[in-house]
N, C-alpha and C positions, 0 to 999 in steps of 0.2 A: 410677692416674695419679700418676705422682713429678714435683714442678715445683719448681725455683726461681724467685723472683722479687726484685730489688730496685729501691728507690724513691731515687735521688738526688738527686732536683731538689732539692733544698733543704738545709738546715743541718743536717738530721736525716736520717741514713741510714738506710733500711725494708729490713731482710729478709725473708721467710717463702721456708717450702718446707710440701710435702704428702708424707707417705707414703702414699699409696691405695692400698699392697698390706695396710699395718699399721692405716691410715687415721687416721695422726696428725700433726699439722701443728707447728707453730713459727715464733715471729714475733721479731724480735728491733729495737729500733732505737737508735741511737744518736746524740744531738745533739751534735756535736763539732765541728759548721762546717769548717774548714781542714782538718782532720786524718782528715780521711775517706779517702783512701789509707791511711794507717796502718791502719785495722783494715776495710779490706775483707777482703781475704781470710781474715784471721778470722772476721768474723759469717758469710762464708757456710759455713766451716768449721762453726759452730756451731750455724747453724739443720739443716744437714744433717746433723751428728750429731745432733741431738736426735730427728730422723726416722728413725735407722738407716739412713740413705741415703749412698750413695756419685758422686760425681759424675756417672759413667759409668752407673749406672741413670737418669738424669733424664728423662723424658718431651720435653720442653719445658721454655724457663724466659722470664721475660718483664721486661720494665724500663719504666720512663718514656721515652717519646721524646723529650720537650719540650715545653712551656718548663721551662727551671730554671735554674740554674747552670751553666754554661760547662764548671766543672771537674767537678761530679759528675755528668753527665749524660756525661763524657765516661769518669769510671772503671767506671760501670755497663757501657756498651756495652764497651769495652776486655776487662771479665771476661768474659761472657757469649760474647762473640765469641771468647777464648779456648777456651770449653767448646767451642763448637760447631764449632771447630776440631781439637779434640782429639777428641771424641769424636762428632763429627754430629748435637749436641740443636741442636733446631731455638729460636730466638728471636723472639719475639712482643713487638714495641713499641707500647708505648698511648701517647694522646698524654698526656700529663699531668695538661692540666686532665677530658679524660675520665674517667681514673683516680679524682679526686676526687671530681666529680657523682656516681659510679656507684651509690652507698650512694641516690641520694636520686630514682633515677627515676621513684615513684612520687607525689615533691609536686607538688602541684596549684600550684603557681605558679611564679617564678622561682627557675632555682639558678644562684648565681655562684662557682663555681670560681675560688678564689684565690689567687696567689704575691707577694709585695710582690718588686717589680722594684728598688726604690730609685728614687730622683730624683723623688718624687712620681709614680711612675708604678705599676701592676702588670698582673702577665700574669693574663687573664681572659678570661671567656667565661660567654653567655648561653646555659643549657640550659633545656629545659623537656620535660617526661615522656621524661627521658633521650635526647631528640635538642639539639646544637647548635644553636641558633636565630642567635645571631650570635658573634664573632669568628675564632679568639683574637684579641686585641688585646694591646699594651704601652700603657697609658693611663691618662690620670688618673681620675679616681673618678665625675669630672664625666661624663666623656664616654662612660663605661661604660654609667653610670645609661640615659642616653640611649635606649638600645637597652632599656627596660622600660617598663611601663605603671604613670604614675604612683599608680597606685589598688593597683596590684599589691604583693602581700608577696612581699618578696627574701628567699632563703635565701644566708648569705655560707657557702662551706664548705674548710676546706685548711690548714694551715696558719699561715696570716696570716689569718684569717676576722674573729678578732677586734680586729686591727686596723682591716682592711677596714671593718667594719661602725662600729666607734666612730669614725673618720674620715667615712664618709659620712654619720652620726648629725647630727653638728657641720655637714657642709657643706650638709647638706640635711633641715632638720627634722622633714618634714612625710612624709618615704619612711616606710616600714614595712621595716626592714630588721635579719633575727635569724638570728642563729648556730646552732647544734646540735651538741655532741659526742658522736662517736659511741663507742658502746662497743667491747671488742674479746673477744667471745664468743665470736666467731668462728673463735681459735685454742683447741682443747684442748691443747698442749703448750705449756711457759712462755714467759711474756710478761715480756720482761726489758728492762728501761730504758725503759719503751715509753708513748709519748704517742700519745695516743688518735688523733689525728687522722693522724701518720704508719705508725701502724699499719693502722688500718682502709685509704688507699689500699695498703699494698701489698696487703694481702688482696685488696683486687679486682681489682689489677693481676693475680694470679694466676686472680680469677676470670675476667676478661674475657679474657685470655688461651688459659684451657678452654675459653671455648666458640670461637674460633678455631681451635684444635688439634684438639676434635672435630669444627668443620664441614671439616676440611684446607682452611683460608684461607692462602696464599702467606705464610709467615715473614718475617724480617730477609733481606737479602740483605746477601751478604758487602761491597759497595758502600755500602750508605747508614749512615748517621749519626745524631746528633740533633738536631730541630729548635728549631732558632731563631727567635724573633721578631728580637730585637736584636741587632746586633752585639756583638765582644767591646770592651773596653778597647783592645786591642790594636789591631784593625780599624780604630778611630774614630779613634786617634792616630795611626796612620797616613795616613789622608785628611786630617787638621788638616792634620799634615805638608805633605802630598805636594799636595794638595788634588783627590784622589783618592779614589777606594772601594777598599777591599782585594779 
């Protein structure tokens, strides 16, 4: 199995690829916020050379669908759909905050998948033994919580986890609410730039991905895109505007 995957929801761009003929993998990420077009087609360049891989071998490759940022959710799907155009590899989107629980479907309590939205708000969701229970949501921390049992230990996990959690700490004392970094072991071929938490999602973007590819579950269609919670900037001033919806 030869796969690409990248993770762009956030200010940190996540590579990996697999060579499963060679069976050596590579994970690459980079936190660069803005400047994540600049070295896309590099990192993927780099994780597939580190695998002896060529484009046109790729099995499958897979991305974040959303929620995340606007713009890198929009240069994932842009390359990817590139390949699959060029050469027929099929593309597999996970939804994001999926992506992140995935590492933790075995805890016995809550997991909260997290992206700090900005405006006191974040994108989230309640899993528990790796099924969604509630959302996603765009919401404040208050109204997240809501959706858990107050007696219950919250796992925050993603990116922003640790803000997450030291915000909810302050707003609500008396929660039991802890983080977890995960390791990244899980790559044998080098691990370059690479924060643990946007590593470990893309690794299982690639995992969860396989097992779609092996059960041949319906790919990306050339039609869809990524999902959104919130509108853009754009969108919203424009109904200020207009006093309309985009």
């Amino acid at each position: 199995m030869n796969a690409l995957a990248i993770d762009s929801s956030s200010s940190a761009i996540a590579f990996a690829a697999v060579n499963g003929e060679g069976r050596s993998s590579s994970v690459l990420s980079l936190d660069i916020g803005m400047h994540q077009s600049e070295k896309l087609l590099e990192g993927i360049q780099s994780v597939l050379s580190h695998c002896g891989l060529q484009a046109a071998e790729l099995d499958f490759t897979a991305l974040c669908a959303g929620p995340g940022t606007f713009t890198g959710l929009r240069l994932a799907f842009s390359a990817l759909k590139a390949l699959n155009l060029a050469y027929g590899i099929p593309t597999y989107a996970i939804p994001t905050l999926e992506a992140i629980a995935y590492p933790y479907r075995q805890w016995r309590g809550a997991v909260i998948p997290v992206l700090d939205a900005k405006k006191q708000s974040f994108y989230a969701a309640v899993y528990r033994r790796g099924e969604m229970q509630a959302g996603p949501f765009d919401a404040s921390i208050t109204d997240i919580l809501k959706h858990t049992d107050p007696e219950e230990f919250i796992l925050a996990a993603g990116p922003d986890a640790a803000f997450f959690a030291e915000q909810a700490r302050s707003l609500c004392p008396e929660r039991h609410i802890g983080t977890f970094v995960p390791c990244t072991d899980g790559a044998d071929g080098p691990v370059t730039g690479c924060t643990a938490s946007s590593c470990t999602t893309v690794i299982c973007l690639l995992e969860a991905a396989a097992q779609r590819f092996r059960a041949k579950e319906k790919p990306l269609e050339e039609y869809e895109g990524p999902f959104y919670i919130r509108k853009s900037e754009a969108e919203l001033s424009l109904a200020d505007k207009t006093g309309q919806d985009a």
